[in-house]
C-alpha positions as CSV (number, residue, x, y, z in Angstrom):
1,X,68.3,15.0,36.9
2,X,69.1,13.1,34.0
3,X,65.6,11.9,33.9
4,X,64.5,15.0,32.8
5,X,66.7,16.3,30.4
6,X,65.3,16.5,26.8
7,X,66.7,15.1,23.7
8,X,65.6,16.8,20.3
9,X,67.1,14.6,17.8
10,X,65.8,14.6,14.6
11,X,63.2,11.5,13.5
12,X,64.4,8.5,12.4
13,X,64.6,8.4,8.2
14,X,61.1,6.8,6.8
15,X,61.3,2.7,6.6
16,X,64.9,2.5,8.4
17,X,63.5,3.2,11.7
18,X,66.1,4.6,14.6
19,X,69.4,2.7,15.6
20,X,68.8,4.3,19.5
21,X,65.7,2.7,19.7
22,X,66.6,-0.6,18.6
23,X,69.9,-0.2,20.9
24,X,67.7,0.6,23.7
25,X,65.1,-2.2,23.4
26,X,67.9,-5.0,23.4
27,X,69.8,-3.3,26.6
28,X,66.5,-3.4,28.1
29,X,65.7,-6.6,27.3
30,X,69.1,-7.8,28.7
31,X,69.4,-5.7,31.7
32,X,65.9,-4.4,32.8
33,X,64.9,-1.8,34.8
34,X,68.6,-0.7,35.0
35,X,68.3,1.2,31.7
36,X,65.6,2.9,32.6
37,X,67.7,6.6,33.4
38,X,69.1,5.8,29.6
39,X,66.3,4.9,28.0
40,X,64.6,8.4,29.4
41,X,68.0,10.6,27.2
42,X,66.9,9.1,24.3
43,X,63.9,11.2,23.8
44,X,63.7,10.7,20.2
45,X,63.4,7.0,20.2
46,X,60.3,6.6,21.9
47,X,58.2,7.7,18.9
48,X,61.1,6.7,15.7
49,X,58.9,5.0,12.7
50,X,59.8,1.5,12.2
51,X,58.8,0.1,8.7
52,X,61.7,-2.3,8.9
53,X,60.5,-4.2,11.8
54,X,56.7,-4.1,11.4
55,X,56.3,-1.7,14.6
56,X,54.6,0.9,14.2
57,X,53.8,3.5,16.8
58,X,50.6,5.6,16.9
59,X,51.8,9.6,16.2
60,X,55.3,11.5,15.1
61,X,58.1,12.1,17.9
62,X,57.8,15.5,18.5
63,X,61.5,17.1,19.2
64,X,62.2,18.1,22.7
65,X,59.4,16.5,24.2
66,X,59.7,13.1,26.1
67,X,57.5,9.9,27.1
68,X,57.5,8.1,30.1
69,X,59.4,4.9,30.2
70,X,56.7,3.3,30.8
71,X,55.0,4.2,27.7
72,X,58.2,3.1,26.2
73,X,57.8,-0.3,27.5
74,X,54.2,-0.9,26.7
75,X,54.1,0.3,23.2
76,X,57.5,-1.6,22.6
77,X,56.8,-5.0,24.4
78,X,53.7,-5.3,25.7
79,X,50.8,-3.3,23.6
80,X,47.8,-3.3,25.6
81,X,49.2,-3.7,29.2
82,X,47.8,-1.1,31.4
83,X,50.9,-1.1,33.5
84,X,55.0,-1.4,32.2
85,X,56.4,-4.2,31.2
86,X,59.0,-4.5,33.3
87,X,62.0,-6.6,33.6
88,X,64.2,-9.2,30.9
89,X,62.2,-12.0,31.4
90,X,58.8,-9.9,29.7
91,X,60.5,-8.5,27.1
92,X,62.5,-11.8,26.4
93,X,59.1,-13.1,25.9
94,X,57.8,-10.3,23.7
95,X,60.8,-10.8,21.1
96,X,59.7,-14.0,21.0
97,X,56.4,-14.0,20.3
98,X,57.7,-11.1,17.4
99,X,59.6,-13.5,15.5
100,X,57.3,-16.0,16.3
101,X,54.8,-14.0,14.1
102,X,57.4,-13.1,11.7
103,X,58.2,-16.8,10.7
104,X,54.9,-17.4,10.5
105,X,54.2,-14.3,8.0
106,X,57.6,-15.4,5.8
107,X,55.7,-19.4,5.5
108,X,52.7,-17.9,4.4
109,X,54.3,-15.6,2.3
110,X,56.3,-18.8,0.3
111,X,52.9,-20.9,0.4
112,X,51.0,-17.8,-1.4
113,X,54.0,-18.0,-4.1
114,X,53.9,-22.0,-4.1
115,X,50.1,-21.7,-5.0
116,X,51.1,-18.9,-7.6
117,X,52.9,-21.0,-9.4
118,X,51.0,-24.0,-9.1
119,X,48.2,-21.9,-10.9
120,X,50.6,-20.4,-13.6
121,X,52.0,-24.3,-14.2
122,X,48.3,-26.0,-14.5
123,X,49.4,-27.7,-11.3
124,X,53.3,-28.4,-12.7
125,X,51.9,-30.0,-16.3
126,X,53.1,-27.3,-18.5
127,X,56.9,-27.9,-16.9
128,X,56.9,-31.3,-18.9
129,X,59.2,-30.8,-21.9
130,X,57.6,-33.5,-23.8
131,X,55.1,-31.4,-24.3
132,X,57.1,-28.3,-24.5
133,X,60.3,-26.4,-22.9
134,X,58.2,-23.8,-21.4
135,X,58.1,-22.3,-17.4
136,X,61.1,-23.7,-16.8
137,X,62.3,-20.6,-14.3
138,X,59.1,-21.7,-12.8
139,X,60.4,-25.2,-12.2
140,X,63.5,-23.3,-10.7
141,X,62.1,-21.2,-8.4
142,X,59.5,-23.8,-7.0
143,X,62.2,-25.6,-6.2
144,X,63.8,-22.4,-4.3
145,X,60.7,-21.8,-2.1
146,X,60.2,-25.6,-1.6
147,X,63.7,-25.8,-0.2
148,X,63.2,-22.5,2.2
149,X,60.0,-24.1,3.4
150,X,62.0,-26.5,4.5
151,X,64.5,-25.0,6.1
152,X,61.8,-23.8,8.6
153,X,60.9,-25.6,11.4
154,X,57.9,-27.9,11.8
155,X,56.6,-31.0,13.1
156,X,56.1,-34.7,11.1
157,X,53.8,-36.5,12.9
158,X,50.7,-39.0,12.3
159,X,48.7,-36.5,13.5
160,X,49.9,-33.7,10.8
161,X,50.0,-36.3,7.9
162,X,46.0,-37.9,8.5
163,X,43.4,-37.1,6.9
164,X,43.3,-36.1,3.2
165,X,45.0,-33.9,0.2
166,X,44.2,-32.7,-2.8
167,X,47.7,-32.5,-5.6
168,X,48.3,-28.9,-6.0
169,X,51.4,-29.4,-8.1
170,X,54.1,-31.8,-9.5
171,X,57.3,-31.3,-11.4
172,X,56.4,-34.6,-13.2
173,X,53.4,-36.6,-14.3
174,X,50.7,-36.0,-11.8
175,X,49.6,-39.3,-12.2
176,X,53.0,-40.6,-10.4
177,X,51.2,-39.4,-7.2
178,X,49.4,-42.8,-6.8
179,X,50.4,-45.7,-5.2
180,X,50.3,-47.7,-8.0
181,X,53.1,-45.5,-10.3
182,X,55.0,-45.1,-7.2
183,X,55.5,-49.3,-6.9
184,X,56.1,-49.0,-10.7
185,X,59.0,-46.6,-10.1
186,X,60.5,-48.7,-7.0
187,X,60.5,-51.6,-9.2
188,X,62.1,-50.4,-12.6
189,X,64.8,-47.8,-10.7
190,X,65.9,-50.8,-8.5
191,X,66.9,-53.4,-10.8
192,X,70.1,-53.4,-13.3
193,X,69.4,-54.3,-16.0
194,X,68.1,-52.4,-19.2
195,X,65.5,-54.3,-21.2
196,X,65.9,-54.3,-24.8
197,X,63.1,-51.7,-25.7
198,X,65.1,-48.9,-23.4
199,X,68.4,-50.0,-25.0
200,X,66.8,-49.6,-28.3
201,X,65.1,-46.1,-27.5
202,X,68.8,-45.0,-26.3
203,X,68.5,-45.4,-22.2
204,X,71.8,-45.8,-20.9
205,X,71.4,-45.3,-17.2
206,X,68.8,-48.5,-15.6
207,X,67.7,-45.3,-12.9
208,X,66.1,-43.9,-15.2
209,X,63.8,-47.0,-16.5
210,X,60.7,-45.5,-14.5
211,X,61.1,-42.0,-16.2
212,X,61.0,-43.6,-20.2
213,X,57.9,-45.6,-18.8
214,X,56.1,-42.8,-17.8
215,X,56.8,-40.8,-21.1
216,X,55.2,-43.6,-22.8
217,X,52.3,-43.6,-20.6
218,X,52.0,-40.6,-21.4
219,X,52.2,-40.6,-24.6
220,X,49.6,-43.6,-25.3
221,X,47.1,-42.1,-23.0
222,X,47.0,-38.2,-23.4
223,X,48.1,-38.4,-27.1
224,X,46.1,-35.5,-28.7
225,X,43.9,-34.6,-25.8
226,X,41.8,-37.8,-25.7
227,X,42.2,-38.4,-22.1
228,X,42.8,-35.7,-19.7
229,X,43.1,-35.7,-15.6
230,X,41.1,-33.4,-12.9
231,X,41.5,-33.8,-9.5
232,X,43.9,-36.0,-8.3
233,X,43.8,-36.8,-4.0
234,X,45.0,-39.0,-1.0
235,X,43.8,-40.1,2.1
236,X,46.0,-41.4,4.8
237,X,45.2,-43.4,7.4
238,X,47.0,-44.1,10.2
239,X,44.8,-46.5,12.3
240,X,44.1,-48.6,9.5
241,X,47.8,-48.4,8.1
242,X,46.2,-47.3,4.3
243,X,46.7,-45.4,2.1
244,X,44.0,-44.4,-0.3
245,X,44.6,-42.4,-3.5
246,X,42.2,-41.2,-6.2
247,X,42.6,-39.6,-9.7
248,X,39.6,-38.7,-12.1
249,X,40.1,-39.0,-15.5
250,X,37.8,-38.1,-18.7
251,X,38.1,-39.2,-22.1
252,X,36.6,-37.6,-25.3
253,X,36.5,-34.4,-23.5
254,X,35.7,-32.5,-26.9
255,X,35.7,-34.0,-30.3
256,X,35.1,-32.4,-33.5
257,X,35.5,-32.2,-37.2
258,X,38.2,-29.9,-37.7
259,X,37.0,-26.0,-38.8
260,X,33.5,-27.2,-40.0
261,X,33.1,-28.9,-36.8
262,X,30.3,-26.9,-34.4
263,X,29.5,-30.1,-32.1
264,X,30.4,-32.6,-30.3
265,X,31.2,-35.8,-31.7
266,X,31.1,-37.8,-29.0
267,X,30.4,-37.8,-25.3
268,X,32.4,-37.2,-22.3
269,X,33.2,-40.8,-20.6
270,X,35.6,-41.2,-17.5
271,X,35.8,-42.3,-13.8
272,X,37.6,-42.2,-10.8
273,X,40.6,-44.6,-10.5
274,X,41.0,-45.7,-6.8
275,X,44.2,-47.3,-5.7
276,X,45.0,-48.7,-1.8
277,X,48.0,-49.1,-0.5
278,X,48.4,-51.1,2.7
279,X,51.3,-51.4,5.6
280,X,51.4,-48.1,5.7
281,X,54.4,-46.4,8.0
282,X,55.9,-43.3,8.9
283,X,59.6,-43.9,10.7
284,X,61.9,-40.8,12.3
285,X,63.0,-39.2,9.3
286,X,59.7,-38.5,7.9
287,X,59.5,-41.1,5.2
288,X,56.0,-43.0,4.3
289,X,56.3,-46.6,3.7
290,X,53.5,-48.6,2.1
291,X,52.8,-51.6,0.1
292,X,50.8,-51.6,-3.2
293,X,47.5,-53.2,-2.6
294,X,44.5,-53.2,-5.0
295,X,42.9,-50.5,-7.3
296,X,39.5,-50.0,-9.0
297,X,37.5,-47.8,-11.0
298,X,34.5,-46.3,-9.8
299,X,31.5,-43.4,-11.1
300,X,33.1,-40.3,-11.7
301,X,30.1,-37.7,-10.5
302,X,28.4,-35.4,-13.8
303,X,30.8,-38.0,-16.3
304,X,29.3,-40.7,-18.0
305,X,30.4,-44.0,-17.6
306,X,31.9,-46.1,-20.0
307,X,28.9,-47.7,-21.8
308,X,29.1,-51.8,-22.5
309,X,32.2,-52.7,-20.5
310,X,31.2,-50.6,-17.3
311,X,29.8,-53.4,-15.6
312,X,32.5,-55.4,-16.4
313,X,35.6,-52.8,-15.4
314,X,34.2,-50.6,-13.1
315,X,33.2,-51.2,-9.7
316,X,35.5,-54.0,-9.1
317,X,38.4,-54.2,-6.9
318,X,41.8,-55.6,-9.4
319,X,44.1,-57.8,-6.9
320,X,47.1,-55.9,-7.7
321,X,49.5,-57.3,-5.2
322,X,48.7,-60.8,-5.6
323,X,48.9,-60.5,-9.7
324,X,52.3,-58.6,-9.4
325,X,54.2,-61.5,-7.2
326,X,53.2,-63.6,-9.9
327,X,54.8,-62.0,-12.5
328,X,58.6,-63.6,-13.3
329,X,60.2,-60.0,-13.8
330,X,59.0,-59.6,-9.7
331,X,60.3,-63.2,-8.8
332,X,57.4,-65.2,-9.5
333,X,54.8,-67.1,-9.2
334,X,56.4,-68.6,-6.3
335,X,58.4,-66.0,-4.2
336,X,57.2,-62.9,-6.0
337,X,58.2,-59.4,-4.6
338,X,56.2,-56.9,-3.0
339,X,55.2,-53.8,-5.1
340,X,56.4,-51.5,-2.1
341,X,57.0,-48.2,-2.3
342,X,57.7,-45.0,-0.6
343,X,57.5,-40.9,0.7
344,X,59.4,-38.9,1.6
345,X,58.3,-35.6,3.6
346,X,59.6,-32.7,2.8
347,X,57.4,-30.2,4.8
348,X,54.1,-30.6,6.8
349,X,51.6,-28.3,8.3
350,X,48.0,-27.8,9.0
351,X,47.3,-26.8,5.3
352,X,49.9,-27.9,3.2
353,X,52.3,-31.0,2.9
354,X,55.3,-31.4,0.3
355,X,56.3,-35.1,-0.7
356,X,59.1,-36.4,-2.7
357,X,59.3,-39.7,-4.6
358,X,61.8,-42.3,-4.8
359,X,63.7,-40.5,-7.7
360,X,62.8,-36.8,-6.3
361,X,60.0,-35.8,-8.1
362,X,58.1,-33.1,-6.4
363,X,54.2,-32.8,-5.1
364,X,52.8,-30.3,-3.3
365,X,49.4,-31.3,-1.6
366,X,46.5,-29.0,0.4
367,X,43.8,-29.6,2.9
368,X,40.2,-29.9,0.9
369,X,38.0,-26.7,1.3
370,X,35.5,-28.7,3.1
371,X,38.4,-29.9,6.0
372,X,39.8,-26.4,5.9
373,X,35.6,-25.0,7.0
């Protein structure tokens, strides 16, 4: 019978796997028990070495000797049954749950690079050409595995954005992350006008009034080291409609006399800036909405705090909003604007979530360690 005819074919090349056997598993998975005379010819697929699909079986085909069907079926779709797998519905099933754990490899594969690069970067801050043109295939290729992530799909939810993040990277400032930058940026990108200091420093396109006030941020308050930041976080908060961010920052981190210099000057000062946003919204295409609320600084633990005006500056919650529709540049003091602002999401998942500001600058957040255990 045809069922009992051998087939000595030579194994399938190393890492290609065998064309039969791949042949035979679709059929079967289409037309079921059908294929089982077929399947039984084909002798030398039932033990073919798969490193292209991830499957391997547990010893070398050996020629003119066959397997059972049965076997076929088990090792192929159903690893672990005691009895065959029969049937397109099963194997339908099996295929799958295979690329179901193939997708879910390939994510954690572009995460694992993400992370890479976030490392290389010091979390994106080497990218900024201020400082120097340096990385910049790094920016590019972030920007490559940011996009395939997604491409994939998941799920934006309340559920998946709660709880809290730690920045992980940024392909601008890092302190843009907060609330309080991100009202800043809405505010300057959405009016005409180009005030006479960005005229006079060459701007010549009012979108990009945000981008030369953050470059002089910058400049003032990192300007040869004095103040550096560490970890940089959010919170959201669905049920109270918040958002809270945090940044810690030091200043004085080490001062010395140049070359004869073998202490330091002066102590390390800093704290942790804490800035709420209220309002807080997610609609259908994944976009947070919030409105800038208030911000203070607060003990930043093993740093110092600033001695003689800490009691005056720290510790005290600054009524952003209410100050801001005062101003006449927002419509004050009458009718003042809202410093609102917004998110967009780019991908979610249990560990990580990738955001985009108003004017597409990138951050990449994770889950805490202590959330993750």
């Amino acid at each position: 019978s045809i069922s009992s005819m051998t087939h000595a074919s030579p194994p399938a090349k190393h890492g290609r796997g065998c064309i039969t056997c791949c042949i035979a598993l679709l059929w079967s998975a289409f037309f079921g028990q059908h294929f089982l005379a077929f399947s039984s010819v084909t002798g030398c697929s039932l033990w073919c070495s798969s490193d292209a699909s991830g499957l391997r079986l547990p010893q070398q085909h050996s020629p003119g000797r066959l397997r059972p069907k049965a076997y076929f079926l088990r090792s192929r779709l159903g690893r672990g049954s005691s009895r065959p797998t029969w049937g397109r519905g099963s194997a339908l099933r099996r295929l799958a749950d295979l690329s179901a754990e193939t997708t879910s490899v390939s994510v954690d594969a572009i995460k694992m690079k993400i992370l890479q690069i976030a490392a290389l970067t010091d979390r994106g801050q080497r990218l900024n050409k201020l400082i120097a043109p340096t990385y910049q295939d790094k920016r590019d290729a972030m920007s490559h595995l940011v996009q395939r992530l997604a491409d994939t799909t998941f799920n934006i939810s309340e559920d998946m954005l709660s709880g809290e993040w730690e920045l992980v990277f940024s392909d601008v400032e890092i302190f843009r992350s907060s609330p309080f930058f991100l009202a800043i940026e809405e505010a300057f990108n959405s009016s005409p006008d180009i005030p006479l200091l960005g005229e006079w420093l060459g701007l010549t396109d009012p979108t990009k009034k945000a981008e030369l006030f953050f470059k002089l941020h910058q400049l003032q308050v990192m300007s040869w080291g004095i103040s550096t930041v560490g970890r940089i976080a959010q919170r959201i908060d669905f049920n109270a409609s918040v958002l809270e961010s945090s940044f810690d920052t030091t200043i004085f981190g080490l001062t010395v006399i140049p070359l004869v210099g073998w202490g330091k000057l002066l102590p390390t000062l800093g704290g942790r800036v804490v800035t709420e946003a209220s309002n807080l919204t997610l609609d259908e295409k994944g976009t947070l909405y919030m409105e800038l609320d208030r911000t203070q600084v607060t003990t930043l633990p093993g740093v110092s705090r600033i001695p003689f005006v800490d009691k005056l500056l720290m510790d005290f919650w600054y009524p952003v909003n209410t100050v801001w529709k005062l101003l006449p540049w927002n419509g004050g003091p009458f009718e003042g604007r809202a410093p609102v602002c917004r998110m967009s999401t780019v991908y979610v998942d249990a560990t990580m979530r990738v955001s985009r500001d108003g004017s597409g600058g990138l951050f990449v957040y994770m889950r805490p360690m202590k959330s993750l255990s």
